[in-house]
Steps between C-alpha positions, in 0.01 A plus 500: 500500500710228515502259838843470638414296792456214290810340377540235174708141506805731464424682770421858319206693566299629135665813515891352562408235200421834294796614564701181484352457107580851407834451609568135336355640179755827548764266563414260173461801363860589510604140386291566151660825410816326622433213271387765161763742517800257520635211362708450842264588719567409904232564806575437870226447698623347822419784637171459545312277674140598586427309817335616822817671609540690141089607487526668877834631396372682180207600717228353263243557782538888568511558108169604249410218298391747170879582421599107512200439313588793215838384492402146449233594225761737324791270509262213322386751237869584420624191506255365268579792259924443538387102376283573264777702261695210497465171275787387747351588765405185680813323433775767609680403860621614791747321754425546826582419878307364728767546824821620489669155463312371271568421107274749287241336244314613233180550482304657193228772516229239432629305816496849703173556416352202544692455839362812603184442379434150688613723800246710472250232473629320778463810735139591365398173565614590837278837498180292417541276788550810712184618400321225457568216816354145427 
């Protein structure tokens, strides 16, 4: 069982920062097979922005933790797989959007993935305080 009445530096509980990977990882996700199956390929994402008011609105709290935790576990595995095919893999882009105003960028798979996979360290090392107070 997971203790949601403590909350990390960001201010999620263990089960909201569950949640909060398997949906950045969905959401990278998306940018990969953006970036292998075009040449062109375009992602908004100013539509999300998980702070305090996006985790109570998605209802993180009220939620099992095994589906977020399948889902995060499956979407690795087939990511992985998707990269793997590809000599190109690493190197193919995707322009994206941070806001709505803003210019788009590139950013190649390699960058999403290791973007997303200092995230993920950043909010484990979060976790292991939780559980483990100097």
């Amino acid at each position: 069982p997971l203790n949601d009445d403590v909350r990390s530096a960001s201010q999620m509980t263990l089960r909201e920062t569950v949640f909060h990977l398997a949906e950045a990882n969905t959401v990278s996700a998306a940018m990969i097979i953006a970036a292998l199956g075009s040449n062109s390929a375009s992602f908004d994402w100013s539509w999300l922005w998980p702070n305090r008011e996006w985790v109570d609105r998605m209802r993180f709290a009220e939620l099992p933790v095994e589906h977020a935790l399948e889902t995060l576990s499956s979407t690795v595995a087939h990511i992985s797989l998707l990269v793997a095919v590809r000599d190109d893999a690493f190197g193919r882009r995707v322009k994206v959007a941070d806001t709505p105003e803003a210019d788009k960028y590139a950013l190649t798979i390699r960058q999403i993935l290791g973007n997303e996979a200092e995230h993920a360290r950043e909010h484990i090392a979060e976790l292991a305080l939780l559980r483990c107070p100097s």
